[in-house]
Kinemage of the C-alpha trace (Angstrom):
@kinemage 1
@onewidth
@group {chain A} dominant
@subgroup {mainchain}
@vectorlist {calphas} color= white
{ca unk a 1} P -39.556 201.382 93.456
{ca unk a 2} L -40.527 199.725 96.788
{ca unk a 3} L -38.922 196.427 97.354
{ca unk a 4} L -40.630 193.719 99.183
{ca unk a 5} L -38.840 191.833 102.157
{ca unk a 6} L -38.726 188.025 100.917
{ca unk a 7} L -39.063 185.925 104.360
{ca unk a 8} L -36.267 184.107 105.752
{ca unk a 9} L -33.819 186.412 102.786
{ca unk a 10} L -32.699 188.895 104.902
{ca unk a 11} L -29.731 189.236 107.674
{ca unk a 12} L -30.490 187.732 110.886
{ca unk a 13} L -29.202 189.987 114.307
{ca unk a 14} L -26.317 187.674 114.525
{ca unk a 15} L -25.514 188.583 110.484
{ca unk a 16} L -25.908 192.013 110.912
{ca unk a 17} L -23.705 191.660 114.613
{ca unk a 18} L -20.815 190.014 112.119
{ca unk a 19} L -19.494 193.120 110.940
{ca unk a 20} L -19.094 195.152 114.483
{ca unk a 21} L -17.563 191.898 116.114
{ca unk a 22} L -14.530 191.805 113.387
{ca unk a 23} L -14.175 195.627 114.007
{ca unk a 24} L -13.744 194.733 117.324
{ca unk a 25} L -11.244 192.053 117.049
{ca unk a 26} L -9.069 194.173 114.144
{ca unk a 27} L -9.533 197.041 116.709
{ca unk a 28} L -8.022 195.075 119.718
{ca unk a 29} L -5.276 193.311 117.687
{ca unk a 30} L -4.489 196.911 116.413
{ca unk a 31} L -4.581 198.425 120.005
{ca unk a 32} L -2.156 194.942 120.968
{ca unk a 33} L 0.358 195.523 117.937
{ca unk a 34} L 0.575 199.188 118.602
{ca unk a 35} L 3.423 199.177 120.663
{ca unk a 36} L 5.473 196.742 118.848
{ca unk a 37} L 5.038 198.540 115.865
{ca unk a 38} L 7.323 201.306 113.782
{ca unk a 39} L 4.898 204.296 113.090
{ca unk a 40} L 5.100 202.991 109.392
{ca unk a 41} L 4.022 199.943 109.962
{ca unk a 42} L 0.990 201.457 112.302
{ca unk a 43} L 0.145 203.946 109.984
{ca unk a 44} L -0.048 200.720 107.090
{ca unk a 45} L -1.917 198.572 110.037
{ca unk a 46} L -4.610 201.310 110.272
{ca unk a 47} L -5.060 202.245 106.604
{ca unk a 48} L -5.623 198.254 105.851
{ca unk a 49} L -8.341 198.462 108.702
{ca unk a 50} L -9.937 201.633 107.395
{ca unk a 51} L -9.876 199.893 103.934
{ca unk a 52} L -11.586 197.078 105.064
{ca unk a 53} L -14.587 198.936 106.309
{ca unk a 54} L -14.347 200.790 103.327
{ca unk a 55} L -14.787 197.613 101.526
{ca unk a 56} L -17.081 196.036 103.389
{ca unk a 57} L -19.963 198.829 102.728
{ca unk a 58} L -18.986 199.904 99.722
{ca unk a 59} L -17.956 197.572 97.235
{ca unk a 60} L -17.938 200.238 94.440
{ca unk a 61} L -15.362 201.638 96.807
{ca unk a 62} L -13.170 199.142 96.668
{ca unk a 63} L -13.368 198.745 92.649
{ca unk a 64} L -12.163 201.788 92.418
{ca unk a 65} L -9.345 201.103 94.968
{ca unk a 66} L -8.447 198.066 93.109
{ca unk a 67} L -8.117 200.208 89.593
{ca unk a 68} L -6.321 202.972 90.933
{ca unk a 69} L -3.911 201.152 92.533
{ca unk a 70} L -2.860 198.723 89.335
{ca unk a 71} L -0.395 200.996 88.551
{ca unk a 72} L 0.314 203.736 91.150
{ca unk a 73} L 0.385 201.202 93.811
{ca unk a 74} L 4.584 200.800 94.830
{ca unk a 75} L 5.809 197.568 94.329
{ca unk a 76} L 9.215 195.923 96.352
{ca unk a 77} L 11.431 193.370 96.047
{ca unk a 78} L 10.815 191.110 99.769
{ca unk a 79} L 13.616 188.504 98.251
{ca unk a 80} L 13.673 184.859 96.837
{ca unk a 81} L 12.168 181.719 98.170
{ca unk a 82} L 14.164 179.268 96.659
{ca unk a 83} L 12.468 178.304 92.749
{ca unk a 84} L 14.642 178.024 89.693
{ca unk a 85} L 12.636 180.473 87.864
{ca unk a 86} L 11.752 183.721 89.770
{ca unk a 87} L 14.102 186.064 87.694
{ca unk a 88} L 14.143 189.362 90.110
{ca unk a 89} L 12.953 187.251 92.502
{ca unk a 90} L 10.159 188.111 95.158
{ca unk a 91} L 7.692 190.989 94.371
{ca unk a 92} L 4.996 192.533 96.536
{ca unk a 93} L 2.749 195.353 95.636
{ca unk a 94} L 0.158 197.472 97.635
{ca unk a 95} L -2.158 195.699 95.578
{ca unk a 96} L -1.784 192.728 96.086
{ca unk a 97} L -2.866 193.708 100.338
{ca unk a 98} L -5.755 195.314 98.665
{ca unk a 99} L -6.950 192.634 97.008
{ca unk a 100} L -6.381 190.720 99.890
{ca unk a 101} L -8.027 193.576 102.293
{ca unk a 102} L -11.148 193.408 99.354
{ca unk a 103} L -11.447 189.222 99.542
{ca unk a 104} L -12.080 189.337 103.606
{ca unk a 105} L -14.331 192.257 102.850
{ca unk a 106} L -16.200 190.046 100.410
{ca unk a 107} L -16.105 186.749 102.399
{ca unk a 108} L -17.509 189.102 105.188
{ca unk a 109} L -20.370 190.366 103.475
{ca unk a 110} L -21.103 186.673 102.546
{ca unk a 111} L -21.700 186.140 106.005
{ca unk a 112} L -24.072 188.575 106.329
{ca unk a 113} L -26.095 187.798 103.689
{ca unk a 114} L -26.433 184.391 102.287
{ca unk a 115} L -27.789 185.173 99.281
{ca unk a 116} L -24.474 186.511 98.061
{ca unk a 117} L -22.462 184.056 96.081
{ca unk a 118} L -18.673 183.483 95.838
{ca unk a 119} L -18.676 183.197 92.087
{ca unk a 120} L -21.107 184.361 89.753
{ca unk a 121} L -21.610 181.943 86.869
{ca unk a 122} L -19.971 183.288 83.486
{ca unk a 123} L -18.637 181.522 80.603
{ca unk a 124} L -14.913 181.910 81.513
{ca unk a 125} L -15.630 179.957 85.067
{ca unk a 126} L -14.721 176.759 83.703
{ca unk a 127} L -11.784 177.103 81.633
{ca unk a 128} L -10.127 179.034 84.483
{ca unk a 129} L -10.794 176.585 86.897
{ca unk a 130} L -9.266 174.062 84.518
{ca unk a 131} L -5.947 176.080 84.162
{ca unk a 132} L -5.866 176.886 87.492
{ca unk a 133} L -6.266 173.067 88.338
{ca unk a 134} L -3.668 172.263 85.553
{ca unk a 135} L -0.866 174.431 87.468
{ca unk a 136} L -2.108 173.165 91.035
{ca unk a 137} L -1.368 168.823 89.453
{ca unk a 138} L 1.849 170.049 87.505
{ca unk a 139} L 3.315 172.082 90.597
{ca unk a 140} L 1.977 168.831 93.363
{ca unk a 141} L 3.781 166.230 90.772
{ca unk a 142} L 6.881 168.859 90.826
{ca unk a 143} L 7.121 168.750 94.352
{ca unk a 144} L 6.712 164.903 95.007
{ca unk a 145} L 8.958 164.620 92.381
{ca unk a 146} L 11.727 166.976 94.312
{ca unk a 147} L 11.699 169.512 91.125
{ca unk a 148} L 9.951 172.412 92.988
{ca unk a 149} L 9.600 173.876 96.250
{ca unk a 150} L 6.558 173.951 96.946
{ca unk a 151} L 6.521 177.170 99.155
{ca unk a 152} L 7.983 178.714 96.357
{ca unk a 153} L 5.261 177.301 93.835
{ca unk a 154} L 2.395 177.968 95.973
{ca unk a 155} L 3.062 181.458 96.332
{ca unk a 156} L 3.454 182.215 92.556
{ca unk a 157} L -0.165 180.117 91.621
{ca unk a 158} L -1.106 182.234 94.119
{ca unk a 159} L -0.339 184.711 92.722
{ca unk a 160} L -0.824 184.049 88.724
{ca unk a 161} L -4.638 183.271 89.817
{ca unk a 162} L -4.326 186.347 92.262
{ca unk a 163} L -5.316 188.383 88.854
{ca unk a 164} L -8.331 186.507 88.326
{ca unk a 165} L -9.919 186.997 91.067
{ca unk a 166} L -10.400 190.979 89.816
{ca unk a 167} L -12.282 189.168 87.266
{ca unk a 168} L -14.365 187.467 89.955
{ca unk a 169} L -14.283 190.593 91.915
{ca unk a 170} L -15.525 192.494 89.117
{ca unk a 171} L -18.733 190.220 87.803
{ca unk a 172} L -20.546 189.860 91.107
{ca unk a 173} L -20.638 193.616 91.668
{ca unk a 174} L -20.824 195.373 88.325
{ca unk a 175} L -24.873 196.469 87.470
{ca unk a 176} L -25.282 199.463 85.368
{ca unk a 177} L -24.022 201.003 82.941
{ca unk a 178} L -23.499 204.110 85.439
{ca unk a 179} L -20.397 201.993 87.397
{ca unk a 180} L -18.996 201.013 83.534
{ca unk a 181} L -18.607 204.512 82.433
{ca unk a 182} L -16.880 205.130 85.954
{ca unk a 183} L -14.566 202.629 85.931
{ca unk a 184} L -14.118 203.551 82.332
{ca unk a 185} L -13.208 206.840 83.164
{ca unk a 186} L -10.758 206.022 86.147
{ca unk a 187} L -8.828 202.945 84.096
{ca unk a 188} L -7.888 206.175 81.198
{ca unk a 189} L -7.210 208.642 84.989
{ca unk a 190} L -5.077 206.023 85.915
{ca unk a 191} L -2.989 205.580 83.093
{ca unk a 192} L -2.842 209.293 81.868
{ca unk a 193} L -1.412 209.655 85.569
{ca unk a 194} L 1.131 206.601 85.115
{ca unk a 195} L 1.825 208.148 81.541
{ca unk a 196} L 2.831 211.261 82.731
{ca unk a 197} L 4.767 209.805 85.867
{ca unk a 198} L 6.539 207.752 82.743
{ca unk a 199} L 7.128 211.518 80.806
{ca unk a 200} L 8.347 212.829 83.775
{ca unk a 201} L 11.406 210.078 84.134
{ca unk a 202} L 12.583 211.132 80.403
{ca unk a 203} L 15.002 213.653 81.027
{ca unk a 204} L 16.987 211.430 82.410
{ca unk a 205} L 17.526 209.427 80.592
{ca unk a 206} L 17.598 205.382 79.935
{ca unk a 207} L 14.521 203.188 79.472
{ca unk a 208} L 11.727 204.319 81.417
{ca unk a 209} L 9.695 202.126 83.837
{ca unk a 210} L 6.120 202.172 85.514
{ca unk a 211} L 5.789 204.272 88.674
{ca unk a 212} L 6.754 203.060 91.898
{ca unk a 213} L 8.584 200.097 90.813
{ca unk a 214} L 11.874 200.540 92.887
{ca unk a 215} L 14.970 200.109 91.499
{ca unk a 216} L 14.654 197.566 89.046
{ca unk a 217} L 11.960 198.278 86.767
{ca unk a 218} L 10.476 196.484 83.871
{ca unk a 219} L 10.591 198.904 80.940
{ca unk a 220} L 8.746 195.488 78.737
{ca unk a 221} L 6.029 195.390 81.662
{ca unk a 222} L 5.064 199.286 81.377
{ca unk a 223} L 4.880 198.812 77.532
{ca unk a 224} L 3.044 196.253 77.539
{ca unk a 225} L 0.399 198.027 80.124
{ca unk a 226} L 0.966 201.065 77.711
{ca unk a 227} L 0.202 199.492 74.584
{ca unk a 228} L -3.102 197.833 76.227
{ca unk a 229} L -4.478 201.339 77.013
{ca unk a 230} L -3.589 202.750 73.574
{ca unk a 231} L -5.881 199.931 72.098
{ca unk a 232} L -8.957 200.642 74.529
{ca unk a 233} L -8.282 204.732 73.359
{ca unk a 234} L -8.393 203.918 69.956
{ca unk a 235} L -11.633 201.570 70.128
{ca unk a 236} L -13.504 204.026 72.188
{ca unk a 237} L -12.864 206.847 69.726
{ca unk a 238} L -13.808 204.828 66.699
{ca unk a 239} L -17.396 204.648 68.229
{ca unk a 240} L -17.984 207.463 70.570
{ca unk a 241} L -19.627 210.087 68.505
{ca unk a 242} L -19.286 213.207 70.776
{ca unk a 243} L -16.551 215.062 69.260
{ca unk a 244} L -14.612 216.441 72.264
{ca unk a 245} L -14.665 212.664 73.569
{ca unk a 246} L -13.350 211.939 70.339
{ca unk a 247} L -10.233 214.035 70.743
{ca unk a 248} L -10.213 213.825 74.674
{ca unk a 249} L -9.278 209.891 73.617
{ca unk a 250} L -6.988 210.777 70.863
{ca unk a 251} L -5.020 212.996 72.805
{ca unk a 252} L -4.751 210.119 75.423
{ca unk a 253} L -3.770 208.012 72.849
{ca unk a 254} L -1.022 210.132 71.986
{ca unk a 255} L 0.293 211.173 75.354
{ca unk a 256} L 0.086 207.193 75.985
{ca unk a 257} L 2.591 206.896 72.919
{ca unk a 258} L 5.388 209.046 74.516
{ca unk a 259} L 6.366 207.152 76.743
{ca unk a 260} L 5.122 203.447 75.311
{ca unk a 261} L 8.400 204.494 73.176
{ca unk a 262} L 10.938 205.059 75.369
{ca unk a 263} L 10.359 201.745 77.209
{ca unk a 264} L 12.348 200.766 74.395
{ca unk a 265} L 10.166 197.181 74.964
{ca unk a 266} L 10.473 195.710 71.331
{ca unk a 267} L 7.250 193.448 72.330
{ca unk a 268} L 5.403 196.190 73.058
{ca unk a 269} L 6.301 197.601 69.542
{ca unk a 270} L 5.225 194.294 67.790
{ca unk a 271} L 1.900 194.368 70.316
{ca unk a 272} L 1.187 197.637 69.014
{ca unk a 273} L 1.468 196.552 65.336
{ca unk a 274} L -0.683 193.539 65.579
{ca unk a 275} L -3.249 195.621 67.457
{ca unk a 276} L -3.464 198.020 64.926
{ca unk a 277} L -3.178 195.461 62.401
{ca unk a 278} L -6.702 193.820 63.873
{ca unk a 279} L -8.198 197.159 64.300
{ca unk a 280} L -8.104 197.415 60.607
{ca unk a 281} L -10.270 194.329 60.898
{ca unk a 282} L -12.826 195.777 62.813
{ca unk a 283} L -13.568 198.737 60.116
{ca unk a 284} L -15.825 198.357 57.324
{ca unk a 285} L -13.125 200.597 54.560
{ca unk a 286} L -10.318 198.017 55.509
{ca unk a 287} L -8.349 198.945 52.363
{ca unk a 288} L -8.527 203.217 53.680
{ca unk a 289} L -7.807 202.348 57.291
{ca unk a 290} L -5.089 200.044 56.455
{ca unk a 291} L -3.094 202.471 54.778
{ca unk a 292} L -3.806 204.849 57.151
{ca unk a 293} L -2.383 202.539 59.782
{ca unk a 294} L 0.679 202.115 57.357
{ca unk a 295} L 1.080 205.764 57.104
{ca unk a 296} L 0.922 205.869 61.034
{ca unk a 297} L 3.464 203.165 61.946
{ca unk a 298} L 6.146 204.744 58.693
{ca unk a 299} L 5.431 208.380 60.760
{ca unk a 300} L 6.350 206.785 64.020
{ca unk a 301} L 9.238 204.623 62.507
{ca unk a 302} L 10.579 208.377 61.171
{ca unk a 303} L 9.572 210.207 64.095
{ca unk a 304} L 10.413 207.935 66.947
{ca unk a 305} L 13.214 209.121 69.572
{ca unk a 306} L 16.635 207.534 69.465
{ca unk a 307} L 15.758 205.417 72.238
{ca unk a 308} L 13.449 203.400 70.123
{ca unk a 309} L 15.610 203.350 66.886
{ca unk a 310} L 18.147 202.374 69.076
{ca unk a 311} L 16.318 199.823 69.992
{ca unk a 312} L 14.909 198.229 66.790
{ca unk a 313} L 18.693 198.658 64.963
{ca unk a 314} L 20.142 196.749 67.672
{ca unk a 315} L 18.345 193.707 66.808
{ca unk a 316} L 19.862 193.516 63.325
{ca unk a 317} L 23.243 194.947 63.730
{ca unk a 318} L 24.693 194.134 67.307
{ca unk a 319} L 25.253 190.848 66.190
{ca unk a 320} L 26.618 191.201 62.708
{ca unk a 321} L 30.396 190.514 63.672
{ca unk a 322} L 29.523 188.504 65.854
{ca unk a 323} L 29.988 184.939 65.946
{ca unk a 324} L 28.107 184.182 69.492
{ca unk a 325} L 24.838 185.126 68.444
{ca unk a 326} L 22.215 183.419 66.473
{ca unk a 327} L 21.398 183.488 63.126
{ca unk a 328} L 17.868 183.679 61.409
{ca unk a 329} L 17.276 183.731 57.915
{ca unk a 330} L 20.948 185.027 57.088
{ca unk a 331} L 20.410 187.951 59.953
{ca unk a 332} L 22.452 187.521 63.423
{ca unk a 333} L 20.541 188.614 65.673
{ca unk a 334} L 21.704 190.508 68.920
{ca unk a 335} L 22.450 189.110 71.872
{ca unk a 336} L 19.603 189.381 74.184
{ca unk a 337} L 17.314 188.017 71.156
{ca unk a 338} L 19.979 185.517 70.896
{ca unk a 339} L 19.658 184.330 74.403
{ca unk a 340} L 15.805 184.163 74.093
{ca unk a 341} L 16.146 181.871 71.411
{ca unk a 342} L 19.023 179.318 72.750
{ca unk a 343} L 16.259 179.353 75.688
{ca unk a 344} L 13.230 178.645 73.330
{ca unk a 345} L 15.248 175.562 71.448
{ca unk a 346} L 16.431 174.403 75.465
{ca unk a 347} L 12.854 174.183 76.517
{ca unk a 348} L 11.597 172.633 73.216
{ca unk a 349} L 14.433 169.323 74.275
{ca unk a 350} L 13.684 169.948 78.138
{ca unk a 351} L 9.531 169.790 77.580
{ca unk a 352} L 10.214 166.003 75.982
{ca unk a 353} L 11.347 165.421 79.786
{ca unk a 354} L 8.165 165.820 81.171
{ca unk a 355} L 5.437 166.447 77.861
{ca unk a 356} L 2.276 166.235 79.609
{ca unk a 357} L 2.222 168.107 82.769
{ca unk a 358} L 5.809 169.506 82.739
{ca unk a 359} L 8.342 170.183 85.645
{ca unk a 360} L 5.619 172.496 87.890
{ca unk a 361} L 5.561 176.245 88.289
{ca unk a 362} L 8.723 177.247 88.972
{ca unk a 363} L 10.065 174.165 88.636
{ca unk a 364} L 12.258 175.340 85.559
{ca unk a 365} L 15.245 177.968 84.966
{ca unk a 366} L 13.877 181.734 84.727
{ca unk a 367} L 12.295 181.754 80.998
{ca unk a 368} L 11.554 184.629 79.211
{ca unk a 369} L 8.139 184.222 76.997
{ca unk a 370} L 4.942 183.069 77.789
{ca unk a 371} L 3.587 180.127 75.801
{ca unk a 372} L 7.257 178.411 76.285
{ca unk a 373} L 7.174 178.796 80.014
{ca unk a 374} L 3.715 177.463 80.131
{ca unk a 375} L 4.740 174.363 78.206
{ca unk a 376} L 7.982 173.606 80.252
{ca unk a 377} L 6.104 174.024 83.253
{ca unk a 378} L 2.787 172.697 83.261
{ca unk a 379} L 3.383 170.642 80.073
{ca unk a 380} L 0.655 169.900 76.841
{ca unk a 381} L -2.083 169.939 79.257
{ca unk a 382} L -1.046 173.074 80.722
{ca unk a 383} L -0.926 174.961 77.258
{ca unk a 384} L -4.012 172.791 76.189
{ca unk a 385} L -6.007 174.231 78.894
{ca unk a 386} L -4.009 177.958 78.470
{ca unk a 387} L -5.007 177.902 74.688
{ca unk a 388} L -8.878 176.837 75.306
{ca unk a 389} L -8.961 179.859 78.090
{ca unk a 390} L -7.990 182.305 75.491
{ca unk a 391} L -9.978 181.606 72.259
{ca unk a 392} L -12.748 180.978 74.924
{ca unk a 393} L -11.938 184.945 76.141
{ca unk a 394} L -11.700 185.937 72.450
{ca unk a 395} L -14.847 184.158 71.497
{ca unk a 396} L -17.085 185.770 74.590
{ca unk a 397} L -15.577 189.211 73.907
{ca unk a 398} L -16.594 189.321 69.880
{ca unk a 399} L -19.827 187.823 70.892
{ca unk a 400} L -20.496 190.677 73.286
{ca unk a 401} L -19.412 193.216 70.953
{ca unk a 402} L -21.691 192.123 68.163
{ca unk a 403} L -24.372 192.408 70.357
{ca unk a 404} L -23.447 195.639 72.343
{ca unk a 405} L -26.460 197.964 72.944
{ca unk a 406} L -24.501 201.454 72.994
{ca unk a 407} L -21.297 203.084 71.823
{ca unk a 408} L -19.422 203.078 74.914
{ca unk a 409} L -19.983 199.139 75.292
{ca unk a 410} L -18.867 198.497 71.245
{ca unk a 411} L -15.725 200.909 72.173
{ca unk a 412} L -15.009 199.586 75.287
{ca unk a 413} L -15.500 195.975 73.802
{ca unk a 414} L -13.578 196.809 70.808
{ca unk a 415} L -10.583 198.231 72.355
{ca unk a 416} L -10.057 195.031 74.786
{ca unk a 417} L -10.066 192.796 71.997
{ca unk a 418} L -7.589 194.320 70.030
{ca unk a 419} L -5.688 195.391 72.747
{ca unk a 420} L -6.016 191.657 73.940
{ca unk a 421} L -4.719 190.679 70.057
{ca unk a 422} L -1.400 192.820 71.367
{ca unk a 423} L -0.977 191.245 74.267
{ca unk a 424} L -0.673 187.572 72.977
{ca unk a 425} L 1.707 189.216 70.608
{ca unk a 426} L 3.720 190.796 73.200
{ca unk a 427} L 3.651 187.269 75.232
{ca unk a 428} L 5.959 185.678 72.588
{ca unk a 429} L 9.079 187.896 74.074
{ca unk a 430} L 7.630 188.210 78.241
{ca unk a 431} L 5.670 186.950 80.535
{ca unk a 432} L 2.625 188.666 79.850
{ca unk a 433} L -0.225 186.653 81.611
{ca unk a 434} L 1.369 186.647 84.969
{ca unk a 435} L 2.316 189.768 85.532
{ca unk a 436} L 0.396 191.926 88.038
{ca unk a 437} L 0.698 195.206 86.401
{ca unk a 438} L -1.245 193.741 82.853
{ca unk a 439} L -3.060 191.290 84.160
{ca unk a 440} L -4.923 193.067 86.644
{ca unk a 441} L -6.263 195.906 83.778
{ca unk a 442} L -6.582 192.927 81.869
{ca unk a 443} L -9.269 190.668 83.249
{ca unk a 444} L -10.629 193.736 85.494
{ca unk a 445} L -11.570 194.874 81.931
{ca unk a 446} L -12.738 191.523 80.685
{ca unk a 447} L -14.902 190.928 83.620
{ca unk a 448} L -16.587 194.437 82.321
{ca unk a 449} L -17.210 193.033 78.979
{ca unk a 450} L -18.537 189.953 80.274
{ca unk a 451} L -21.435 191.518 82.386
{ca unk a 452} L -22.572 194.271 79.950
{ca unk a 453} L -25.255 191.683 78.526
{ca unk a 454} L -26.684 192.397 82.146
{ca unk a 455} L -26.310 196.042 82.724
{ca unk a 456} L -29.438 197.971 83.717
{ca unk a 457} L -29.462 201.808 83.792
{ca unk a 458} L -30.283 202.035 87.810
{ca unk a 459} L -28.143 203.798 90.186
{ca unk a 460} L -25.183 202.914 91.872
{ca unk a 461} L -24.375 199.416 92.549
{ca unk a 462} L -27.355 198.573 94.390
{ca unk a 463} L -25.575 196.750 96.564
{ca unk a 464} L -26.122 193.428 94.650
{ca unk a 465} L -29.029 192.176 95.956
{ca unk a 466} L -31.555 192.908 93.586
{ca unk a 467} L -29.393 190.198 91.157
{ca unk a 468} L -27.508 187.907 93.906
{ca unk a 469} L -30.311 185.110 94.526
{ca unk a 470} L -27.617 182.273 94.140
{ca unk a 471} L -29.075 181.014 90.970
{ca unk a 472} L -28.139 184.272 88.519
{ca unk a 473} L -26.168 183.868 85.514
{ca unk a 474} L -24.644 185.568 82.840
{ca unk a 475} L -27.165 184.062 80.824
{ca unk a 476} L -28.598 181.593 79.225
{ca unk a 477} L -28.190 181.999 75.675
{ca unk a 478} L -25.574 181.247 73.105
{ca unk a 479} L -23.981 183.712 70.575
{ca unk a 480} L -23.781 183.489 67.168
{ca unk a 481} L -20.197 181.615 66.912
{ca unk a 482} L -20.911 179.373 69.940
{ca unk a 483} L -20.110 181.475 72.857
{ca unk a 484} L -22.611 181.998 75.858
{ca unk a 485} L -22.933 185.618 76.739
């Protein structure tokens, strides 16, 4: 195919001088810094330079970066900057410089060819904007009003929003179905490498954490991610018909499991039972595959390690000669659920306070679960706004999978939305939607889903351009329940 050079469309010699005068500059500040620097920090200096040229001429490249280093990327504690509600406090993560290395990449090729956009139009634009907009007013009013700092703020709607941008990232570059089935492939590499990482950390004992995450892990936070990946394994090998993919997937599944169990993460229990539970949905024998599923969850209630029976008994009988714990429906609860739900009856006389736009992000004691944290902070607008994003996400995701062309899309598809079904369960108990190491995987994958409608079987990535006139969209049409796809 011979492509015609539109007039006036292509880079002019100062576009196409762009690139060699910021290797210059990052060259000379590099050669300036040199001295001053630890050989750590040099060798970290040069790697984010190398990335960025990496990244700037191959943005398949940095996809895969950005995947990859989700979960094997370390993550450390830098300290707190003063809010009421940062918990550990402070956390940086090598990908959060990637994605930072991958947005000046971006803005860069932008400059060298206009007809590159910043934001390709999908449905999900809008309503994200809208949150996003919602925490921006809430956290400004906090401030003003002296109930947030807004250093402190600023850098965590940075950083909630920071996982969106993979989503942006993701729809202006991915074109064929070729890049789908390899970032299929290297989100299930990725975990099976975190999974055994997790396996590895068994024998000694405790609750066991994602890799790299220092000394304080967050057992709930790797169950979560776990439970996620379980969900896209199991869609994937409903539809796939090749029968070693079939049991490649199963046996992911299952290695997955091991240690998605001794997180001990109760959430990421309950996720996995509603995501099975709307998995049975998807099936046309709902009656069979329901009591299969039963027969499932009673083998891993018998066959689960200590850890998690541990963990599930403690619930029930911690707190049963107790008298300062809670009490629900005639049960006392432990402690830690205890303290969850003092916090969840605080926030629901707190939120009166401030009802429509709340006290601003971070603006509020350290809160453990999602959709009471998003009230408290950004108020009924806030959750409004939150709410609308997510039946908008579920709504655009069933569209595309009723309309999916292959199996890999419909198991692909199928897997994110009931893996997505787990993850509003496991918000109830944590943070879910702002936390790096789910987020990222999560609307990385949804930005898949969302551009399959436009996937062509050329080669590699093409390099955009054939699709990146300014005016393309996701498209113009409207699915069957109302969603545009």
């Amino acid at each position: 195919m011979v492509r015609r050079r539109v007039p006036g469309v292509g880079p002019n010699p100062l576009q196409m001088a762009l690139p060699l005068v910021m290797l210059l500059g990052l060259c000379l500040a590099f050669g300036w810094l040199l001295p001053h620097l630890s050989p750590t920090k040099a060798l970290a200096f040069l790697s984010a330079i190398i990335m960025f040229m990496v990244c700037l001429f191959s943005t398949q490249a940095a996809l895969y970066i950005i995947i990859f280093s989700m979960l094997l990327g370390p993550e450390f504690v830098v300290g707190s900057t003063g809010g009421a509600s940062l918990g550990r406090g402070v956390t940086l993560r090598v990908n959060d410089f990637v994605l930072v290395v991958v947005a000046f990449s971006w803005l860069a090729k932008m400059a060298m060819n206009k007809r590159l956009g910043l934001f390709l139009h999908t449905p999900l634009n809008g309503p994200i904007a809208a949150y996003t907009l919602a925490c921006v007013v809430s956290s400004g009013i906090g401030a003003v009003m002296g109930r947030v700092d807004l250093k402190t703020s600023f850098f965590y709607v940075v950083k909630y929003f920071e996982y969106m941008f993979v989503y942006f990232m993701v729809v202006n570059h991915l074109r064929s179905r070729r890049q789908l089935r390899g970032f299929v492939l290297a989100f299930i590499a990725t975990c099976v490498i975190a999974a055994i990482v997790g396996v590895l950390q068994i024998p000694g004992g405790g609750r066991i954490t994602a890799p790299f995450e220092g000394d304080k892990g967050e057992p709930n936070t790797f169950g979560g991610y776990l439970m996620f990946m379980i969900s896209i394994c199991g869609g994937l090998a409903w539809h796939l018909r090749d029968y070693r993919q079939r049991v490649a997937l199963v046996a992911s599944a299952g290695l997955f499991l091991v240690p998605l169990l001794y997180t001990g993460s109760r959430g990421s229990y309950l996720g996995l039972a509603v995501a099975m539970a709307v998995f049975v949905l998807f099936t046309p024998r709902r009656v069979v595959t329901g009591l299969i599923m039963s027969a499932i969850i009673s083998a891993l209630l018998l066959g689960a390690p200590e850890i998690a029976k541990r963990r599930i008994e403690h619930t029930f009988t911690q707190g049963a000669t107790r008298t300062d714990v809670e009490e629900v429906m005639g049960v006392r609860l432990d402690t830690s659920s205890s303290a969850r739900l003092r916090s969840w009856m605080q926030v629901s006389k707190d939120w009166l306070i401030h009802p429509m736009l709340g006290y601003g992000v971070t603006g509020y004691k350290f809160l453990d679960g999602q959709y009471f944290r998003i009230i408290i902070e950004t108020g009924l607008v806030g959750l409004s706004l939150f709410v609308f994003l997510m039946l908008r996400t579920a709504a655009v995701l069933r569209a595309v999978y009723r309309r999916a062309r292959d199996d890999l899309e419909r198991g692909w598809t199928m897997g994110v939305l009931i893996g997505f079904a787990g993850l509003l369960a496991h918000g109830l108990s944590a943070n879910t939607f702002i936390i790096g190491r789910i987020m990222e995987p999560f609307w990385f994958s949804v930005g898949m889903i969302v551009m399959i409608p436009r996937l062509t079987d050329a080669g590699d990535e093409g390099e955009v351009a054939s699709v990146a006139d300014g005016d393309a969209v996701v498209s113009h049409g409207e699915g069957e329940d109302g969603a545009s796809v």
